[in-house]
C-alpha positions in Angstrom: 0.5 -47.0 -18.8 3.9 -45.3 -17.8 4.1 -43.6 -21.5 0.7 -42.2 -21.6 1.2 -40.8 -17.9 4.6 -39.7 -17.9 4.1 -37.2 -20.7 1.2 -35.7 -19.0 3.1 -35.5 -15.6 5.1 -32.6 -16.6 2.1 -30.4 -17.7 0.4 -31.0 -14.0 3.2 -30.4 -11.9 3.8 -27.4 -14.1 0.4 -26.1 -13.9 0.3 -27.0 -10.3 3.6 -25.6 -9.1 2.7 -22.0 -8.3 -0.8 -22.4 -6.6 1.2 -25.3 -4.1 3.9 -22.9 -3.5 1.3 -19.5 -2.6 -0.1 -22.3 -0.4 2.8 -22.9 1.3 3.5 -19.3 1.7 -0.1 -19.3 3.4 1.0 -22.2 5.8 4.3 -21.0 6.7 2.1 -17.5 7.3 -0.3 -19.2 9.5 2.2 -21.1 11.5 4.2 -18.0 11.7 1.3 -16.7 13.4 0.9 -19.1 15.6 4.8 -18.9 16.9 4.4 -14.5 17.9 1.4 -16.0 19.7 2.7 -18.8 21.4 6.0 -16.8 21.9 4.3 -13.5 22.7 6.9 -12.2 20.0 7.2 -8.2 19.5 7.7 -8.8 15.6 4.7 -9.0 12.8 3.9 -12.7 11.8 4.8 -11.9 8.2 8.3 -10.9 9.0 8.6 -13.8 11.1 7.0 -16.3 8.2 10.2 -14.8 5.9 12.9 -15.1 8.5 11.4 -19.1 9.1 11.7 -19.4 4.9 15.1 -17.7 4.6 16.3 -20.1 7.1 14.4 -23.2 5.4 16.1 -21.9 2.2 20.0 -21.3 3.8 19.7 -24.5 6.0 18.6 -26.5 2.2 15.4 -27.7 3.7 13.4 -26.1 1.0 15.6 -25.8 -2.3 15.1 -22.8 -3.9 13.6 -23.7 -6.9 10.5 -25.0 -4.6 9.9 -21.2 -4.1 10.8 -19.3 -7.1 7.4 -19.9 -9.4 5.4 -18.7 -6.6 7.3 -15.4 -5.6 7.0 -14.8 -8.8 3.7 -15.0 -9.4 3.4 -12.7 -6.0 5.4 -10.5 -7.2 4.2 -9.8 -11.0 0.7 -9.3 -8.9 1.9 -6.9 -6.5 -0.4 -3.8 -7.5 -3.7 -6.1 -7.1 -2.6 -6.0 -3.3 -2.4 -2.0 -3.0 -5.4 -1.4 -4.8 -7.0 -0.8 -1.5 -5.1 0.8 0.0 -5.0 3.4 -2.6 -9.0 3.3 -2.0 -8.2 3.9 1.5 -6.3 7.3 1.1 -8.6 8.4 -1.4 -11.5 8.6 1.6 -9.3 10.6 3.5 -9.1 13.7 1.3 -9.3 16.1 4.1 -6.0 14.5 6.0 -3.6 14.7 2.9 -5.0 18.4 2.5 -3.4 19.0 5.8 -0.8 16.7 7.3 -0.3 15.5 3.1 3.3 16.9 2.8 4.5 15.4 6.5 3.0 12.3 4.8 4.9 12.0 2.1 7.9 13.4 3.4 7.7 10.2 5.7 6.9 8.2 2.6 10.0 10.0 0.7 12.4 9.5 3.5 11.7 6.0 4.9 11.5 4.2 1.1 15.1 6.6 0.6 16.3 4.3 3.9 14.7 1.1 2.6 16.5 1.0 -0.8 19.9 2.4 0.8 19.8 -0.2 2.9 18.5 -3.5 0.2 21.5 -1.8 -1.9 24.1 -2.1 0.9 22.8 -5.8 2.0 23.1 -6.8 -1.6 26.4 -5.8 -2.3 27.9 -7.4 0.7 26.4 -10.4 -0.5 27.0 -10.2 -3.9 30.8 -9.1 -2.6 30.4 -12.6 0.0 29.4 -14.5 -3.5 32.7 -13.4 -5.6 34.7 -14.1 -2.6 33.2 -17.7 -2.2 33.6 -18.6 -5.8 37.1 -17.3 -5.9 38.3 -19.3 -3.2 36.1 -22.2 -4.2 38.4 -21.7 -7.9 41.5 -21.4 -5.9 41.0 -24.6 -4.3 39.9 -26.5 -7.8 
């Protein structure tokens, strides 16, 4: 009975791996949620759900090959979740006629600070990481 299930076990937890991981994304949403309530916190509940799993994640509560399938999946199916909001801006013809350059001098702008800023967070850590693993060598 062991043979015939453990060659079968793989192929479930495989299959099964990225739908239990979006759920856990949901959860840790939802609880989220119910922390800016309870706390009457000024931040979004989504922000707060990925400060709660970078801190599961540095504090090795949640390893993070627990996570990885599932933000992956998210990830490579990013564009289903701006699909309506591309619908959206297409019913409001009239606004982009008018206000449309302010708009996207916003949009140019604040995604020109967004990556500036991912850029300089990931070089510091990437910088932390080769400083890490040259003192862990200097120790070995």
């Amino acid at each position: 009975m062991y043979v015939a299930i453990r060659g079968f076990t793989p192929v479930i937890f495989r299959r099964m791996q990225v739908p239990v991981q979006v759920a856990l994304y949901a959860g840790l949403f939802v609880f989220a949620q119910q922390l800016v309530e309870w706390w009457h916190l000024p931040l979004p509940a989504n922000l707060v759900g990925m400060l709660l799993l970078l801190a599961l994640i540095v504090c090795r509560v949640v390893p993070l090959k627990w996570v990885r399938a599932g933000s992956r999946w998210l990830l490579a199916e990013m564009l289903l979740f701006f699909v309506p909001a591309v619908v959206a801006v297409v019913n409001y013809a009239e606004l982009l006629m008018v206000d449309g350059w302010r708009i996207f001098l916003v949009i140019a702008i604040s995604t020109t600070l967004v990556l500036g800023a991912t850029a300089l967070v990931v070089d510091k850590v990437y910088r932390f990481e080769l400083a890490r693993e040259a003192r862990r060598q200097a120790k070995l």
